[in-house]
KOLFI-423374 format. One record per residue (C-alpha): x, y, z; residue in three letters. Coordinates in nm, 3 decimals, always signed. Layout:
# KOLFI-423374
px; py; pz; kolti
X; Y; Z; Ala
...
***
This chain:
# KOLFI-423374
px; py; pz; kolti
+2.338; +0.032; +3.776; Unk
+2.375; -0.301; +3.685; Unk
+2.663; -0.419; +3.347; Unk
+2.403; -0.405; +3.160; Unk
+2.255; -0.055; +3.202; Unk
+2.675; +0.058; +3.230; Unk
+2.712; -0.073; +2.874; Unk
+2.378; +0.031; +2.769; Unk
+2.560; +0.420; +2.918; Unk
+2.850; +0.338; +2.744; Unk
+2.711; +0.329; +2.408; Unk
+2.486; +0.598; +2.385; Unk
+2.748; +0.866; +2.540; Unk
+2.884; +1.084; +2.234; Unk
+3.220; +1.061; +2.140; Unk
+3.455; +1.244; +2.392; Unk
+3.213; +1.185; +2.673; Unk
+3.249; +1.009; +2.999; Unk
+3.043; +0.703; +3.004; Unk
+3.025; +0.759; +3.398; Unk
+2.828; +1.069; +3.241; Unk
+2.564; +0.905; +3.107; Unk
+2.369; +1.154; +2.810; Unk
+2.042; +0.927; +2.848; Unk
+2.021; +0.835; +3.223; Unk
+2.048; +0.497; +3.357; Unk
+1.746; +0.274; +3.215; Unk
+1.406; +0.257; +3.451; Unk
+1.196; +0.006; +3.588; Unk
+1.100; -0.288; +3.323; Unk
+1.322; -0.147; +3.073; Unk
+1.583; -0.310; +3.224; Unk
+1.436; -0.674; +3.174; Unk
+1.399; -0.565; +2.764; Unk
+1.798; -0.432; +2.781; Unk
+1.912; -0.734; +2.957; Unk
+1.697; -0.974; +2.708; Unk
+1.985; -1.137; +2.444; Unk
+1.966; -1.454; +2.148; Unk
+1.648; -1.568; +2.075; Unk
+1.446; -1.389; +2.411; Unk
+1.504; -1.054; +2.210; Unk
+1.446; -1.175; +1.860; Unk
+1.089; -1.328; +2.007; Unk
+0.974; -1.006; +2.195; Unk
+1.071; -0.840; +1.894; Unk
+0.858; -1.071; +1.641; Unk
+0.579; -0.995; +1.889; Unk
+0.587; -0.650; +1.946; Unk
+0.625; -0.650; +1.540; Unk
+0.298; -0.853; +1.512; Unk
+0.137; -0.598; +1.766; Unk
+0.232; -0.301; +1.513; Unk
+0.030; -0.463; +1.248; Unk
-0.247; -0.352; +1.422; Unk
-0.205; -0.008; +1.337; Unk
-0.339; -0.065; +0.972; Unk
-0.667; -0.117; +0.837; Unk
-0.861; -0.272; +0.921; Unk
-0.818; -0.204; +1.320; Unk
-0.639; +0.145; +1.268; Unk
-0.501; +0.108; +1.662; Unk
-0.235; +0.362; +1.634; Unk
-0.183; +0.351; +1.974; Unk
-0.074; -0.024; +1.905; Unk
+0.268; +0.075; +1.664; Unk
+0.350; +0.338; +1.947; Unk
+0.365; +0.043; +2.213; Unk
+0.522; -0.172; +1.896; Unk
+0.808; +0.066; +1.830; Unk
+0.891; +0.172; +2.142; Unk
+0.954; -0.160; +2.271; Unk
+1.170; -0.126; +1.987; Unk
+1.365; +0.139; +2.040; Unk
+1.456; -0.056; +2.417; Unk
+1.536; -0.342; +2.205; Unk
+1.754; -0.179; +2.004; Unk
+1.966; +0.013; +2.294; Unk
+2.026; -0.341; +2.436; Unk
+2.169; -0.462; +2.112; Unk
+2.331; -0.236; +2.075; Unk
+2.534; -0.207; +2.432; Unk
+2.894; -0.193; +2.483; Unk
+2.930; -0.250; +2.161; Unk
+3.192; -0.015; +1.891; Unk
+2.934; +0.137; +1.627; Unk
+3.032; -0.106; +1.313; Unk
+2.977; -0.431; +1.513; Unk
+2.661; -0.285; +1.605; Unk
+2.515; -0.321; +1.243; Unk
+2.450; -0.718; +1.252; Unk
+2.292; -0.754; +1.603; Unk
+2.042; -0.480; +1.533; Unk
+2.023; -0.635; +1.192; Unk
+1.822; -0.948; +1.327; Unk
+1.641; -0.753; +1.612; Unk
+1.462; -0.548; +1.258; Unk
+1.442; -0.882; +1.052; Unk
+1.244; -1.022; +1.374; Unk
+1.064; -0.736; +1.429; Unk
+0.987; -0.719; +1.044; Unk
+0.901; -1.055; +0.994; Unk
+0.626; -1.016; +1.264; Unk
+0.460; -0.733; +1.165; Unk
+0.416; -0.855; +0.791; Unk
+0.369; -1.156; +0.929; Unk
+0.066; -1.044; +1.142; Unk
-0.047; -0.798; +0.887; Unk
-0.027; -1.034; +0.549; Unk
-0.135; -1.382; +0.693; Unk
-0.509; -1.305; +0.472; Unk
-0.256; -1.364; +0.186; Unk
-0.314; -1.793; +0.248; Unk
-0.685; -1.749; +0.154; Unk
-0.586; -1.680; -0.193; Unk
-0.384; -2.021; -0.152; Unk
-0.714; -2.225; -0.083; Unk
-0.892; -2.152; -0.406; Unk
-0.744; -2.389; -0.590; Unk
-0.595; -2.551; -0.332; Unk
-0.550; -2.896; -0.473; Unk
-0.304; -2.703; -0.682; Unk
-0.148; -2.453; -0.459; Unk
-0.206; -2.553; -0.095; Unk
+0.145; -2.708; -0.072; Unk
+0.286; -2.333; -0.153; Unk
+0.060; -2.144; +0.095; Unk
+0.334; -2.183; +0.377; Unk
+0.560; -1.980; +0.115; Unk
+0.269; -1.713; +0.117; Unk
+0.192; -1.668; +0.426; Unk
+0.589; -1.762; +0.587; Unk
+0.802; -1.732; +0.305; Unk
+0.714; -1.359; +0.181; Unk
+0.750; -1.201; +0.530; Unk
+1.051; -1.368; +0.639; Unk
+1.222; -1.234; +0.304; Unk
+1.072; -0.927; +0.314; Unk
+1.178; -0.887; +0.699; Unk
+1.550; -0.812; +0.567; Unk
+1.451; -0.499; +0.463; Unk
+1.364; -0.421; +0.820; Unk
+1.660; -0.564; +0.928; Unk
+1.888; -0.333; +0.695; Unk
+1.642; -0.021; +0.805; Unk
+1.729; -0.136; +1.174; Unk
+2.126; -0.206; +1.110; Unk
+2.152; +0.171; +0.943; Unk
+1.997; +0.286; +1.213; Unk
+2.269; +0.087; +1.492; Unk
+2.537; +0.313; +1.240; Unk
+2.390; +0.586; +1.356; Unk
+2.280; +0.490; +1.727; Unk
+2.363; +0.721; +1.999; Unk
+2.250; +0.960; +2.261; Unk
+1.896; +1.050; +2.385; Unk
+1.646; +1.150; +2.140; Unk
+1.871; +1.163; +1.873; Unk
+1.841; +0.798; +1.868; Unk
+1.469; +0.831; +1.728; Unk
+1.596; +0.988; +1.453; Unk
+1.791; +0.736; +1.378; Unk
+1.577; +0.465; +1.365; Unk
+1.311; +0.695; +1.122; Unk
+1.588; +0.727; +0.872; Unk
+1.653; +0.394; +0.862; Unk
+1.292; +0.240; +0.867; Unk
+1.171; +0.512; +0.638; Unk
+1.482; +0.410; +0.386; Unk
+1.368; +0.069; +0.444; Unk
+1.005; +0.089; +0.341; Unk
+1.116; +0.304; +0.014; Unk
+1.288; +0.086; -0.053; Unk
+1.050; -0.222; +0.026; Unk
+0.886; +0.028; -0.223; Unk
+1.077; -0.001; -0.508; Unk
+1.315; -0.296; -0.539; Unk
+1.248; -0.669; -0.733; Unk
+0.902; -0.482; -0.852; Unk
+0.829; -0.327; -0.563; Unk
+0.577; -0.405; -0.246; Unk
+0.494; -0.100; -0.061; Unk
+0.193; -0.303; +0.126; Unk
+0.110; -0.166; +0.484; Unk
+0.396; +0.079; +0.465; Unk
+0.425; +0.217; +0.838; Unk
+0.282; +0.577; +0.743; Unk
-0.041; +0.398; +0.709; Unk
-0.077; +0.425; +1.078; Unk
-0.139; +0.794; +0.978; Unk
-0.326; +0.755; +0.649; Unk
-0.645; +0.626; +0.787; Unk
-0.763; +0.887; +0.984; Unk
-0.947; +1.153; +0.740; Unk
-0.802; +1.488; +0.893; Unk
-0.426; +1.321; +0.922; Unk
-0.391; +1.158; +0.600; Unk
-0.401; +1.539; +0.397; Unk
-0.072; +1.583; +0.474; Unk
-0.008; +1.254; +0.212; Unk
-0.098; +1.553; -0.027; Unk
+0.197; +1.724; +0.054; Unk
+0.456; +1.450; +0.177; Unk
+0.343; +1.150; +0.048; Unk
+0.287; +0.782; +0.174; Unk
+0.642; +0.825; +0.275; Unk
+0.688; +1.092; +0.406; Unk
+0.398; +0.993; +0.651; Unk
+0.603; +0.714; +0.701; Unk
+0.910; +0.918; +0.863; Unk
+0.643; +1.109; +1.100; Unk
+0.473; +0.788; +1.159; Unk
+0.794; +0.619; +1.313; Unk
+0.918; +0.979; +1.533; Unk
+0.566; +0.993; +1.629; Unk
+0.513; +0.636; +1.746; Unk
+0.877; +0.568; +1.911; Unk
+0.891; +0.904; +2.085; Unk
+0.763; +0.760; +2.473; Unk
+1.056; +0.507; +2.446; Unk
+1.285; +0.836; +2.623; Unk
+0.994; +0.831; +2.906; Unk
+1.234; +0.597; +3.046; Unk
+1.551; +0.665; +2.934; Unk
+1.553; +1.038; +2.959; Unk
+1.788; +1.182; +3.277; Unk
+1.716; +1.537; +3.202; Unk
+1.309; +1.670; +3.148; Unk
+1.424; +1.809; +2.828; Unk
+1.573; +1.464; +2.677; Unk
+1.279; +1.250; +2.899; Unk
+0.987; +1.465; +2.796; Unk
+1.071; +1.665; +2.526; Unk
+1.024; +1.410; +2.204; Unk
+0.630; +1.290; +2.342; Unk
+0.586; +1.654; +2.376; Unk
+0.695; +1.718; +2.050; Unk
+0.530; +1.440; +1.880; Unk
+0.146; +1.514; +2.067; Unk
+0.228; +1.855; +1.905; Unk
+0.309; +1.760; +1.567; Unk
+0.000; +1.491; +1.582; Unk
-0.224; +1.788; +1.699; Unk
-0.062; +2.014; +1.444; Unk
-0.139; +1.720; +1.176; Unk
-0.550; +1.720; +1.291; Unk
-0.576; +2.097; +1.261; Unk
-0.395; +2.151; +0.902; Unk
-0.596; +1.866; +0.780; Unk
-0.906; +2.010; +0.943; Unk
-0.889; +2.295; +0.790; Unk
-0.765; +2.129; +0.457; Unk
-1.088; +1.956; +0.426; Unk
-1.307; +2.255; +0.398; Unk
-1.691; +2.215; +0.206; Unk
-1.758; +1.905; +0.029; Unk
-1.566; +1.922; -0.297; Unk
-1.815; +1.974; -0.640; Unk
-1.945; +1.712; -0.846; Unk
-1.890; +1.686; -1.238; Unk
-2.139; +1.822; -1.436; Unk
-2.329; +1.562; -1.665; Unk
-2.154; +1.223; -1.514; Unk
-2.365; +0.975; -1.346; Unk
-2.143; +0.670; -1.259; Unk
-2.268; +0.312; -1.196; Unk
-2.004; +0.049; -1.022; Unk
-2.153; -0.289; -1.097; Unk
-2.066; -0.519; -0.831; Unk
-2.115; -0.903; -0.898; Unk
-1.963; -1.099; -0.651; Unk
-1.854; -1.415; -0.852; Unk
-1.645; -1.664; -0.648; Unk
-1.312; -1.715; -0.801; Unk
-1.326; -2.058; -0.858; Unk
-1.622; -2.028; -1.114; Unk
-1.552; -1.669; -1.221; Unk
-1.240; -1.780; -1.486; Unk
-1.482; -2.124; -1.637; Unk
-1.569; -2.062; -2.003; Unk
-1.893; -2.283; -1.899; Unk
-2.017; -1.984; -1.722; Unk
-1.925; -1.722; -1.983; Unk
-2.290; -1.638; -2.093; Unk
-2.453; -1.632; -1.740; Unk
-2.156; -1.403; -1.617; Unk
-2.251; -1.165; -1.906; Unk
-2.618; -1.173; -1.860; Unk
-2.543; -1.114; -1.461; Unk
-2.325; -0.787; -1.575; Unk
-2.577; -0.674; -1.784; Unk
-2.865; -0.767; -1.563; Unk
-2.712; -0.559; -1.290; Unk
-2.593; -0.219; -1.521; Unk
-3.001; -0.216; -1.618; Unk
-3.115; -0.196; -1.261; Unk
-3.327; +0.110; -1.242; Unk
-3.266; +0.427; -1.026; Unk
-3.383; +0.517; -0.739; Unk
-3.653; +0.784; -0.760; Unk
-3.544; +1.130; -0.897; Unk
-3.167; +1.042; -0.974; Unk
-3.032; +1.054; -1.315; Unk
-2.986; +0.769; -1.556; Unk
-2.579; +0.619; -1.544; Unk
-2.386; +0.794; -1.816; Unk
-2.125; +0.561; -1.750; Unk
-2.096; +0.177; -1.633; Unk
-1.795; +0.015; -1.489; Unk
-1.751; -0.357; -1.455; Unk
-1.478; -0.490; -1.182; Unk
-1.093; -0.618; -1.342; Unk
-1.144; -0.969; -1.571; Unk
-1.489; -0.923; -1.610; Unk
-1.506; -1.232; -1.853; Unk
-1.351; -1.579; -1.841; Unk
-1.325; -1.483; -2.221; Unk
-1.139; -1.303; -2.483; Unk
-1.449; -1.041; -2.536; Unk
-1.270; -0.896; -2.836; Unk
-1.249; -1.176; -3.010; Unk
-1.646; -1.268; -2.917; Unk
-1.846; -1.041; -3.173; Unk
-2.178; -1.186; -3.011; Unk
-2.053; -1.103; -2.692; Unk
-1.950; -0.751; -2.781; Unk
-2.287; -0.719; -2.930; Unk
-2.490; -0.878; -2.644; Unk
-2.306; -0.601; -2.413; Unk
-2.332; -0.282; -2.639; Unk
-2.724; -0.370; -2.647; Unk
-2.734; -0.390; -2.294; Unk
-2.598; -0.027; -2.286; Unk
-2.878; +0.265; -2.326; Unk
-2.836; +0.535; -2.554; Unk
-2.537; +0.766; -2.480; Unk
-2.390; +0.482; -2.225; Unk
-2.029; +0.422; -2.205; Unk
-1.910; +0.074; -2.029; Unk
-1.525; +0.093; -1.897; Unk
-1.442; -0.310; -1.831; Unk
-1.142; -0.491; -1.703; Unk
-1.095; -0.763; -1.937; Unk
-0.783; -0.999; -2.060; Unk
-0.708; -0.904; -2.435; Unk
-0.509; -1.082; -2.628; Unk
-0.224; -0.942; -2.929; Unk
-0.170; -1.110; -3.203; Unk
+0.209; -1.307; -3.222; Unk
+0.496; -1.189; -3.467; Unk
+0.608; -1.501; -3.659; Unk
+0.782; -1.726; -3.399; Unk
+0.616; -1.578; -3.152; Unk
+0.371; -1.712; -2.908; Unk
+0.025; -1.521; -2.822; Unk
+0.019; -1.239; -2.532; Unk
-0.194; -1.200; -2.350; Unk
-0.264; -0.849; -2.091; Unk
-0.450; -0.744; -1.831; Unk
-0.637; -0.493; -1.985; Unk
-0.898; -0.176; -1.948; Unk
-1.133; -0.131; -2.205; Unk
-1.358; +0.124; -2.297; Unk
-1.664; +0.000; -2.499; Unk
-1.914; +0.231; -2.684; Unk
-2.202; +0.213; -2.896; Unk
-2.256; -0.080; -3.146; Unk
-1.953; -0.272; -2.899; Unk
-1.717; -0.073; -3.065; Unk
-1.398; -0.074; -2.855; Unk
-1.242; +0.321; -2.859; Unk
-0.931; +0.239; -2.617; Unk
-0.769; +0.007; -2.386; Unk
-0.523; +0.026; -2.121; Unk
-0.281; -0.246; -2.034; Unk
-0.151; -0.323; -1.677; Unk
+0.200; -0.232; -1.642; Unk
+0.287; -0.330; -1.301; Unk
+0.186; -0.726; -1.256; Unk
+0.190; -0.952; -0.955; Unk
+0.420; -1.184; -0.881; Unk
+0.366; -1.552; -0.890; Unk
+0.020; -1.446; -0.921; Unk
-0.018; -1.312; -1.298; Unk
+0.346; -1.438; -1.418; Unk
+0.634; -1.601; -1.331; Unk
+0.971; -1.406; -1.265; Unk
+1.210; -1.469; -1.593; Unk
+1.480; -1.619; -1.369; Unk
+1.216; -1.919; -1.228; Unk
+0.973; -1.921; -1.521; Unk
+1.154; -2.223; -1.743; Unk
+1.233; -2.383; -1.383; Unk
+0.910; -2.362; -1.253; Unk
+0.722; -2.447; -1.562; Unk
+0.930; -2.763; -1.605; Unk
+0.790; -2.907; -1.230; Unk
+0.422; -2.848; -1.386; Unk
+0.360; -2.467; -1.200; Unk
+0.231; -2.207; -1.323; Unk
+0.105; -1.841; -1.186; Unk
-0.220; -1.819; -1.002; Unk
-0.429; -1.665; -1.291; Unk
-0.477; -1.990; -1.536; Unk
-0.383; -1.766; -1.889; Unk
-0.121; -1.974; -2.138; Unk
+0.238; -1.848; -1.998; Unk
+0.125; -1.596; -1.772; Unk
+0.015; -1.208; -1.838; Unk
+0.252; -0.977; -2.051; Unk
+0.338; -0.628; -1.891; Unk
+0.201; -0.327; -2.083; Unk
+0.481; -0.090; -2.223; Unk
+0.561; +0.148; -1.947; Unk
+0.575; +0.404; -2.192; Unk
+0.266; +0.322; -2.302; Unk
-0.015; +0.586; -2.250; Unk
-0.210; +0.550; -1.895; Unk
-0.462; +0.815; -1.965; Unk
-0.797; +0.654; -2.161; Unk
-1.030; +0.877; -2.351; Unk
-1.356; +0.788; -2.233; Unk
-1.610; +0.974; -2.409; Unk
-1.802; +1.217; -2.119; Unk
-1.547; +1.159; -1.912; Unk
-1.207; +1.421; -1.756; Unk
-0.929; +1.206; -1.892; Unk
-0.883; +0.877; -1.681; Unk
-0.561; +0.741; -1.496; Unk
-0.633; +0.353; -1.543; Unk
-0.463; +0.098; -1.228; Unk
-0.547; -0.239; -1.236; Unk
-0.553; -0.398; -0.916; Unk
-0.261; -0.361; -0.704; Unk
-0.091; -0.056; -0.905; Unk
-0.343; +0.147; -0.721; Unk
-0.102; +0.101; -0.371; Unk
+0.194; +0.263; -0.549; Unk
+0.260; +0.670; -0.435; Unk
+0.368; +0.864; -0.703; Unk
+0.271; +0.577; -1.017; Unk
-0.039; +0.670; -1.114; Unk
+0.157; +0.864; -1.402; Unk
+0.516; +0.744; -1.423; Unk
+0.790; +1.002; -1.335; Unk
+0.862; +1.173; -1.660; Unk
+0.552; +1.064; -1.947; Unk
+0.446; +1.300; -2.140; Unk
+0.048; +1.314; -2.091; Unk
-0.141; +1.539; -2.394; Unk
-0.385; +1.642; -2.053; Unk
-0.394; +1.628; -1.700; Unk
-0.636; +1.309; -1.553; Unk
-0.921; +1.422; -1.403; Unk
-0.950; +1.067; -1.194; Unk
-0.799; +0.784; -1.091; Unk
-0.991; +0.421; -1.183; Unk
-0.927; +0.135; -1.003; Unk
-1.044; -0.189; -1.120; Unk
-1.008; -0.516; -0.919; Unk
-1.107; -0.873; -0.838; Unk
-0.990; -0.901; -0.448; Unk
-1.237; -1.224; -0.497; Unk
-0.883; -1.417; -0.400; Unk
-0.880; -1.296; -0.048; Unk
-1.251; -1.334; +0.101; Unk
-1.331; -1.168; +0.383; Unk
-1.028; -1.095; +0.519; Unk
-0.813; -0.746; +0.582; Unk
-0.679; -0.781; +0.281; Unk
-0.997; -0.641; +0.055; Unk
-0.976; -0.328; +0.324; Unk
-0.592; -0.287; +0.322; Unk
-0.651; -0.265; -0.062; Unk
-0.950; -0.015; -0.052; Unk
-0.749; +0.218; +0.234; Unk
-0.430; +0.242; +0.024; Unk
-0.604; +0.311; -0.309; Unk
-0.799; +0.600; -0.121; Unk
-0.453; +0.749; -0.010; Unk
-0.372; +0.813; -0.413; Unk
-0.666; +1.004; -0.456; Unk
-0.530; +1.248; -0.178; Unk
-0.138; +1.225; -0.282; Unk
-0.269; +1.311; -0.657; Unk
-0.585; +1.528; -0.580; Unk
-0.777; +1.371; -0.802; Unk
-1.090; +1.125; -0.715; Unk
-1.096; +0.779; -0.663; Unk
-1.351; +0.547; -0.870; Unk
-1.271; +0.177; -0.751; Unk
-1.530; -0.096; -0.906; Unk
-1.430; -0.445; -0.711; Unk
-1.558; -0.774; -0.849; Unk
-1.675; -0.887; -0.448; Unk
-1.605; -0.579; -0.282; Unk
-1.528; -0.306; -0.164; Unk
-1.637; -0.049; -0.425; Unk
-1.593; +0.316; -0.376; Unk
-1.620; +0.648; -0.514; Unk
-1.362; +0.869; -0.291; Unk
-1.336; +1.261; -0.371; Unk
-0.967; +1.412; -0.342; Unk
-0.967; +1.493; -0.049; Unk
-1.000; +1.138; +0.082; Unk
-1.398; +1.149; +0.160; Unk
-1.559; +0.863; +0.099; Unk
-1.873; +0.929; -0.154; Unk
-2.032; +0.589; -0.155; Unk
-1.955; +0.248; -0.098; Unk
-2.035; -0.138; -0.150; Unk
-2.051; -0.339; +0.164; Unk
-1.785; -0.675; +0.128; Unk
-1.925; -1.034; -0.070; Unk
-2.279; -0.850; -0.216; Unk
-2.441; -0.873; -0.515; Unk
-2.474; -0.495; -0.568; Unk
-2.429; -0.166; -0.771; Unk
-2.369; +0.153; -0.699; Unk
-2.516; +0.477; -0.836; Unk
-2.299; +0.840; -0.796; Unk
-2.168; +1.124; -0.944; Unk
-1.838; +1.223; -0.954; Unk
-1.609; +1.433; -0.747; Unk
-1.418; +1.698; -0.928; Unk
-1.017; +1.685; -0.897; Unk
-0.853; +1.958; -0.696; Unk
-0.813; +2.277; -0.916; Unk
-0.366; +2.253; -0.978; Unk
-0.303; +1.919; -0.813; Unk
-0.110; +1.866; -0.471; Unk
+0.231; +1.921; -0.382; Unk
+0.318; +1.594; -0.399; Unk
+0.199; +1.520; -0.721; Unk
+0.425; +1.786; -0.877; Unk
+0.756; +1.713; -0.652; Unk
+0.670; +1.373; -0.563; Unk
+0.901; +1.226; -0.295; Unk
+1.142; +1.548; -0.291; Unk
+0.969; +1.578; +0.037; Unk
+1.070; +1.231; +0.162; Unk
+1.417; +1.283; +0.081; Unk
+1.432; +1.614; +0.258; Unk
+1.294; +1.448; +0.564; Unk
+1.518; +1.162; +0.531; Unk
+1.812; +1.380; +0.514; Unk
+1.702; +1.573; +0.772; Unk
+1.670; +1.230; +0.988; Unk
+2.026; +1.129; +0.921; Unk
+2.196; +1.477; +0.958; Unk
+2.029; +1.523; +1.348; Unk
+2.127; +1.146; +1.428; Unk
+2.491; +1.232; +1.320; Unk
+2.491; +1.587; +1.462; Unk
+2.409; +1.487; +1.782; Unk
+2.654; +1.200; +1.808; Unk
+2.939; +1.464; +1.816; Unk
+2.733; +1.667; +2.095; Unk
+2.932; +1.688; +2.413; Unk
***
C-alpha cells in the first residue's frame, strides 16, 4: 500500500484501532489516483464532478449522474482527509465542498445570465456576478456541509452517513438563511420521478434530500470495502430503499384523484417578451391580448371557464388605479366569471412617506370590482429590491433592482393572510413566483387560517429566463408542493410553462414553453386530511438528520 492509501487507513480506523488493521480495506484500482490527487488537482475534479451532479435535476433528471458525482466525492473526501487528526480535517474538506458546490450550482444556475441580457445595456456588466458570483458564495454552504462531515469522518459506511448529515444540514440551511434559496436542492434527484417523489408527502424536499445523498454516494465502498458486508452492503441497501421508494409510491398513486364539482379553470398564456411587457405604450394592446385570449371558445362539449387566471404582472400598469381598465376587463368576463390576476398595486403613503408598491394577487369580479388581494411576502433579491444594507449604496452608483418600479417592491406582512376568497373557488394558497420552491411556506409555520386551502396558485413571469432549464426547474419544484401539501397545483406562467398538477404530483394539463396559448381544465380535488408533512413539516428531516449524525458518531467508537 502506498503512504497514501497507509494514511488514507490511518484515518478511517476508529479510535483504539490498529491502523495496520485497516476497518475499510486498502483503496482499489483508480481510487488511488483520486486519494493521491492534492491543491488545486482535487479542488478541479471536484468542481467537475459537482457540475456533473447538476445533471440530476430537471430538466435531464440523470440520477445516475449525482451517484457518479457524489461518489467521486466521497474518494475525494477520504483523501482530504488522510493522516490527518479529526479538527484539522474541517478546512481541507471545507474547500473540496466549496469546489464541489460551486460546480454544481454553477452547472445547474448558469440559465440565470439570460435574465442579465434583457436589458443588457443596463445589466450586462453584472451578469458575471449572476452567473459566477451567486454560486461561488453559495458554494460555502457546501463547503461547511462537507467540513461537518470531515468532524465526523471515519470508518466504512459510516462515512456516508456522515457526509448526508452534513450536506442535508447544508441545503436546509441554503434553505433558510439571508432569505433563503433552496433552488435544485439535492433531493430533487428524487422528486422528479412520479412514483419516488410521494414520499416528499411524508418527508419533505428535505428529507428526500438525506436519502438522495445515502442513495447516490453508497457505490463509493465498492472500492473501499475489505469485508462483503462493509463493500456491498450500503449499494445493497440503497437499490433496496430506491425499490422500496417505487413500490410505496406506486401504490400511493392509486385512481386518478376527483375533480371539483362546478370549476372550469382557464390559464391564459400570453407570451409577452420582457422587454416590451413592463412599457406603458403597450398597456392597451396587452389588455386587449388578455382579454382576447380568456374569450377563446371551447372546444366542443366542454364547459364554459368559471374562472380565468392571468400570469404574475399582468399589466405594465397600476390596474387599480385605471377605472377604464378595470372596466374594459370586467366586460371581457362572462356572466358568473371570476379573473384571479398578478398585478403590481400600489398603497397609499403615510405623511413622509414615499409610495409602496407590491407584488400583488388580485381577484376581480363582476362590474371590475376587486374582492381581495394577496401580496408577495417572500421577494427576490436584486431582482424586485435591493437588500437594506446595499440599497442607499447601490442607488447612489445609479442601480437599481431588475423590475423598473420606484425603489423596488415592498414585502407583504408575513402575518398577513395567504388564503384569498375567490368566489366558486376551495380557499386559495396564493405564491407569487419563486415562493412556490419553498417546502413547508405555502402557509407559514404557526398562522392562523379561518379554513384549510383547497389549492395552491402559482403565478409567474419566467419571461426573464427564455428557453432555458430554468422555466422547468421552476415548474418541477412548484409541482413538488402540491405533493408535500396534498393539495393541487394551478400554475398560470406569462411564457410558459403552465400547469394544472393534482396532489399527488400528476400532471393534468400543460402549456408547451414561448406559445401564445390557454389552457382549459378542471380542477383536482386536495387530498381528504392533508399529508404528513404538511402537519409535522420537517420533524421528519430532523429525525433523519439526527439519525445521520448519531450512526456517523456511533460507529467511530466501533472497534
Amino acid at each position: 500500500m502506498t503512504r497514501l492509501a497507509d494514511g488514507y487507513a490511518r484515518s478511517s480506523a476508529a479510535p483504539g484501532v490498529s491502523a495496520r488493521e485497516p476497518a475499510s480495506g486498502p483503496p482499489r484500482g483508480a481510487v488511488l489516483v483520486i486519494l493521491r490527487l492534492t491543491g488545486w488537482r482535487r479542488l478541479s475534479l471536484a468542481w467537475i464532478v459537482g457540475a456533473l451532479g447538476a445533471l440530476a435535476m430537471p430538466p435531464y433528471g440523470m440520477l445516475p449522474a449525482l451517484i457518479l458525482s457524489l461518489t467521486v466525492a466521497v474518494w475525494l473526501q477520504d483523501g482530504a482527509s488522510a493522516g490527518l487528526t479529526t479538527l484539522r480535517r474541517f478546512w481541507p474538506c471545507f474547500l473540496l465542498g466549496w469546489a464541489w458546490g460551486f460546480g454544481y450550482l454553477t452547472a445547474g444556475l448558469w440559465w440565470l445570465g439570460q435574465a442579465f441580457l434583457v436589458e443588457a445595456d443596463e445589466f450586462l456588466w453584472a451578469l458575471p456576478l449572476g452567473v459566477i458570483g451567486l454560486p461561488f458564495g453559495l458554494g460555502l454552504f457546501y463547503g461547511a456541509g462537507f467540513g461537518a462531515a470531515g468532524l465526523l469522518w471515519g470508518r466504512g459506511p459510516a462515512r456516508i452517513a456522515a457526509l448526508a448529515f452534513g450536506l442535508g444540514g447544508a441545503e436546509w440551511l441554503r434553505g433558510h438563511l439571508f432569505t433563503g434559496f433552496p433552488w435544485n436542492t439535492l433531493g430533487m434527484a428524487l422528486a422528479q420521478n412520479l412514483w419516488l417523489m410521494q414520499w416528499a408527502a411524508e418527508i419533505g424536499l428535505y428529507g428526500l434530500t438525506i436519502l438522495a445523498v445515502l442513495i447516490c454516494a453508497a457505490p463509493a465502498t465498492l472500492a473501499t470495502g475489505s469485508h462483503p458486508r462493509s463493500r456491498y452492503g450500503p449499494s445493497a441497501a440503497a437499490a433496496i430503499v430506491l425499490i422500496g421508494m417505487g413500490l410505496y409510491g406506486a401504490a400511493r398513486l392509486g385512481p386518478p384523484d376527483p375533480a371539483v364539482a362546478g370549476v372550469r379553470l382557464r390559464l391564459v398564456q400570453p407570451n409577452l417578451p420582457q422587454d416590451a411587457k413592463f412599457r406603458p405604450e403597450n398597456r392597451a394592446d396587452i389588455v386587449d391580448r388578455y382579454i382576447e385570449l380568456s374569450q377563446r371558445p371551447v372546444g366542443a362539449g366542454e364547459a364554459e371557464p368559471t374562472h380565468i387566471v392571468w400570469p404574475e404582472s399582468a399589466f405594465p400598469f397600476l390596474i387599480q388605479r385605471d377605472p377604464d381598465a378595470l372596466a374594459k376587463v370586467a366586460a371581457g368576463l362572462k356572466p358568473g366569471q371570476h379573473l384571479i390576476t398578478g398585478a403590481a398595486r400600489a398603497e397609499e403613503p403615510l405623511p413622509g412617506e414615499r409610495l409602496r408598491y407590491f407584488n400583488a394577487v388580485m381577484v376581480i369580479g363582476p362590474g371590475g370590482a376587486i374582492s381581495d388581494t394577496y401580496d408577495k411576502v417572500h421577494l427576490v433579491p436584486f431582482g424586485e429590491y435591493l437588500p437594506a444594507p446595499l440599497d442607499a449604496a447601490l442607488r447612489a452608483l445609479g442601480l437599481r433592482q431588475f423590475v423598473a418600479i420606484p425603489g423596488g417592491f415592498s414585502a407583504g406582512s408575513a402575518a398577513a393572510q395567504r388564503i384569498l376568497t375567490v368566489p366558486g373557488l376551495p380557499p386559495v394558497a396564493a405564491t407569487i413566483c419563486y415562493e412556490a420552491i419553498f417546502p413547508g411556506a405555502i402557509l407559514p409555520a404557526g398562522q392562523a387560517v379561518p379554513v384549510a386551502p383547497g389549492l395552491i396558485l402559482n403565478v409567474t413571469n419566467d419571461a426573464w429566463f427564455g428557453d432555458t432549464p430554468g422555466p422547468r426547474q421552476h415548474l418541477a419544484q412548484a409541482r413538488l408542493r402540491a405533493v408535500e401539501e396534498g393539495l393541487p397545483l394551478v400554475r398560470d406562467a406569462n411564457t410558459g410553462i403552465s400547469a394544472v398538477v393534482d396532489p399527488h404530483g400528476r400532471i393534468v394539463a400543460q402549456t408547451k414553453l414561448d406559445e401564445e396559448t390557454w389552457l382549459d381544465a378542471d380542477l383536482p380535488a386536495p387530498i381528504i386530511g392533508g399529508t404528513l408533512y404538511r402537519r409535522i413539516g420537517d420533524a421528519a428531516f430532523a429525525l433523519m438528520l439526527a439519525a445521520c449524525l448519531g450512526g456517523a458518531l456511533i460507529a467511530r467508537r466501533q472497534p
